[in-house]
matplotlib code that plots the C-alpha trace (Angstrom):
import matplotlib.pyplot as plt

x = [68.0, 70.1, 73.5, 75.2, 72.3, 70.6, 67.6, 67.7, 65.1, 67.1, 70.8, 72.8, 72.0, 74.8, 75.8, 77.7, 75.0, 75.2, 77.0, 80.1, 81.5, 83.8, 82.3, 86.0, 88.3, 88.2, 88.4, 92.0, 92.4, 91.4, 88.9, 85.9, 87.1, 86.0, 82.5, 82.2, 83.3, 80.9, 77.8, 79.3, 79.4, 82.8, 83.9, 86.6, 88.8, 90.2, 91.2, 94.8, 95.2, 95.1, 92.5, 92.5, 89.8, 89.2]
y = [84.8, 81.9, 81.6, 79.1, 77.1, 78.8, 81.4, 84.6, 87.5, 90.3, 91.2, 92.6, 96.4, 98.9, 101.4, 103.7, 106.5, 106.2, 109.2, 108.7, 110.6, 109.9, 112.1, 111.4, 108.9, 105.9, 106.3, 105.9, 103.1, 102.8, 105.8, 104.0, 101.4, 103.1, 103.4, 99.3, 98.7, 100.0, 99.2, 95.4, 95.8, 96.0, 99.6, 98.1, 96.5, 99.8, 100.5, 101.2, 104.0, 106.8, 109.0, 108.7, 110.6, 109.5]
z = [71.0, 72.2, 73.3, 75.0, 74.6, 77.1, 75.6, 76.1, 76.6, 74.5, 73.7, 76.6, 77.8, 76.3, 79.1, 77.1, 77.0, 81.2, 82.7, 84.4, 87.7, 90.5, 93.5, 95.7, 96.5, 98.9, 102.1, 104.4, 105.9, 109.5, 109.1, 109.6, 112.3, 115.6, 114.2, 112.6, 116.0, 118.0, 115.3, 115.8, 119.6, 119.8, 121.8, 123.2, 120.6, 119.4, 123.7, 123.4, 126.1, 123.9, 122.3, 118.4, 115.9, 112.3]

ax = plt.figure().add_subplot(projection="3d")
ax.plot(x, y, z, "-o")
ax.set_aspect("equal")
plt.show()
């Protein structure tokens, strides 16, 4: 098959048979700051005098 002048293998893969779910929603922002930061190296960048938990 060709198309757009380029050739092609087979038509485009039709996902309508996939199943479809949502397992939640995103997450808040800000929720995952405190652990980015201290996987980047970062501890202190979130230091603001107070404890926080998210």
């Amino acid at each position: 098959m060709e198309h757009g002048g380029l050739t092609q293998p087979a038509p485009a893969p039709r996902f309508s048979a996939t199943p479809v779910s949502v397992r939640g929603g995103p997450a808040l922002p800000g929720a995952d700051t405190a652990a980015v930061a201290e996987e980047w190296g970062l501890p202190g960048l979130l230091t603001t005098g107070k404890e926080t938990t998210g």
